[in-house]
N, C-alpha and C positions, 0 to 999 in steps of 0.2 A: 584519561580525559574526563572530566567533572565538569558533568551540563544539566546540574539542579535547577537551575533557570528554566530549563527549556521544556517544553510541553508537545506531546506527541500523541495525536490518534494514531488507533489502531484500528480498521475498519473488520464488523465480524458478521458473517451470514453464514446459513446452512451447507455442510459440505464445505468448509476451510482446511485447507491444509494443514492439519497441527504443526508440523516442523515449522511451518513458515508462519505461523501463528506465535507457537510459544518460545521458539529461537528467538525472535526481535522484543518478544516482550520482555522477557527476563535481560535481554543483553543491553536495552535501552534500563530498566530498571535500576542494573548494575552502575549502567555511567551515570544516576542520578536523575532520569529522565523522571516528568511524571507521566506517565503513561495513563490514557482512557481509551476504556476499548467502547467505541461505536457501533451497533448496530443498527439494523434497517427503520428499527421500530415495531417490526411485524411481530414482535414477539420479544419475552425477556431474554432466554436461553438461548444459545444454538448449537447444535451437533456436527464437529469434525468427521475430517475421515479419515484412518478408521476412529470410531466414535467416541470423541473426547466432547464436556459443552461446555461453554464459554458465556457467562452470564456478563453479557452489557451492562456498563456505566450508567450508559445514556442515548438517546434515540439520535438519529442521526438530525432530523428534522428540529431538537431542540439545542442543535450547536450552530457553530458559524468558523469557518476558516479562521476568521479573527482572533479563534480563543488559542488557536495552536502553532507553534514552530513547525511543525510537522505533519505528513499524514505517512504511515505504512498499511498497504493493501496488501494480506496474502495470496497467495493463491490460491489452488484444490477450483473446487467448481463452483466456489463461495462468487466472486466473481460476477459471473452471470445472473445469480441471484440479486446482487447487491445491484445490477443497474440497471434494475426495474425500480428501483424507490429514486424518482429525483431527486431527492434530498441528498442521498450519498452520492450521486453522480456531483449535483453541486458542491456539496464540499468538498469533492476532489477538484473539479475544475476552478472554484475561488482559490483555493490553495494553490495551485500551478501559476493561474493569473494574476496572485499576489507575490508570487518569487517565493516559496517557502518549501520545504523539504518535500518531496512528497517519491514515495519507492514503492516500487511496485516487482513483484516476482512471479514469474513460472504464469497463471493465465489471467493475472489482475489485472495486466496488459490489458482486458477488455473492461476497465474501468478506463483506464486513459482513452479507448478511443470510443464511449462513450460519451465522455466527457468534453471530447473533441480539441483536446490541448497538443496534440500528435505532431501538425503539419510542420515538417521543417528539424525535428527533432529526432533524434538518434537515439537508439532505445536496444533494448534485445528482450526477449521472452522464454517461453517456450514456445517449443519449433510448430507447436499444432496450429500457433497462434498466430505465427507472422505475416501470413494474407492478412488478416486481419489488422493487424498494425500499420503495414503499408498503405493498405487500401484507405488508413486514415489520415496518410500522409507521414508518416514515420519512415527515417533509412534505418533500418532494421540490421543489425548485426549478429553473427553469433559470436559472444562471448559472453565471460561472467558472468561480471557486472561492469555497465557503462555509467557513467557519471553525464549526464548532460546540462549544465548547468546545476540546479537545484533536482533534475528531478533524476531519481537515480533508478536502475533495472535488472535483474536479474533473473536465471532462466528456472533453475531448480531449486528443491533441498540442497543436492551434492554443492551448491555455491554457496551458502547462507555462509563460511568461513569468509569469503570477501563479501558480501556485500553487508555484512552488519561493520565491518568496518567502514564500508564508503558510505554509508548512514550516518552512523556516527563523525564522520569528516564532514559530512556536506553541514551535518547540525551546529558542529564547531566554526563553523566560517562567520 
């Protein structure tokens, strides 16, 4: 599948899960994607875990839902750091509210309900996380990955094998 067209953040803060970081970048790269990785702004670098760093594109504050096809949020504890800066919470939430890709794995879940796009919507996580999902209005499942419309969910590393393909499906639509 060839989707050189299509444009996809990758959101990055401190404490990211590398698998779930450099699994969708390279796998979207492959299919032609262009790929920009966003961080918070707090800073140029940020350090995975265990300790990989990931120098940002560009601040999250200086994008807009509009530039992209897409958004992927990894997981690790990056997460909770990321949704203290509104600006990335915004971008996730324009992105959902404009119908446009947006996946999230393992505890990015706490970018969605953040963001507050949950209510009504079928998702799955990591299991630490699904009070948290619910409580924001999500029917919360365990599996893989769930497809919900555009916005697609997955719980670990050990799933990144399906869910970078139902990424790549949801982009291709």
């Amino acid at each position: 599948m060839e989707l050189s067209t299509k444009k996809v953040a990758i959101l990055i803060e401190d404490m990211f899960n590398i698998y779930e970081f450099w699994y969708p970048y390279y796998r979207l790269k492959e299919a032609g994607v262009e790929v920009v990785v966003v961080g918070s702004g707090r800073k140029k670098s940020f350090t995975g875990k265990p300790a990989t760093e990931i120098k940002a594109d560009v601040a999250a504050v200086d994008v807009s839902a509009d530039e992209f096809d897409g958004v992927v949020i990894p997981g690790g504890y990056a997460p909770d750091m990321m949704r203290r800066y509104p600006a990335m919470v915004k971008l996730v939430a324009d992105a959902v509210n404009a119908d446009k890709m947006v996946a999230s794995i393992c505890h990015a879940g706490w970018m969605l309900c953040s963001a507050k796009v949950l209510q009504g919507r079928k998702v799955t996580s990591y299991f630490a996380i699904k009070d948290d999902m619910i409580h924001a209005g999500a029917d919360w499942v365990d599996e893989a990955v769930v497809i919900d419309g555009k916005l697609v969910t997955s719980r670990t590393p050990d799933d990144l094998p399906v869910f970078l393909p139902a990424i790549l499906e949801v982009l291709g639509r």
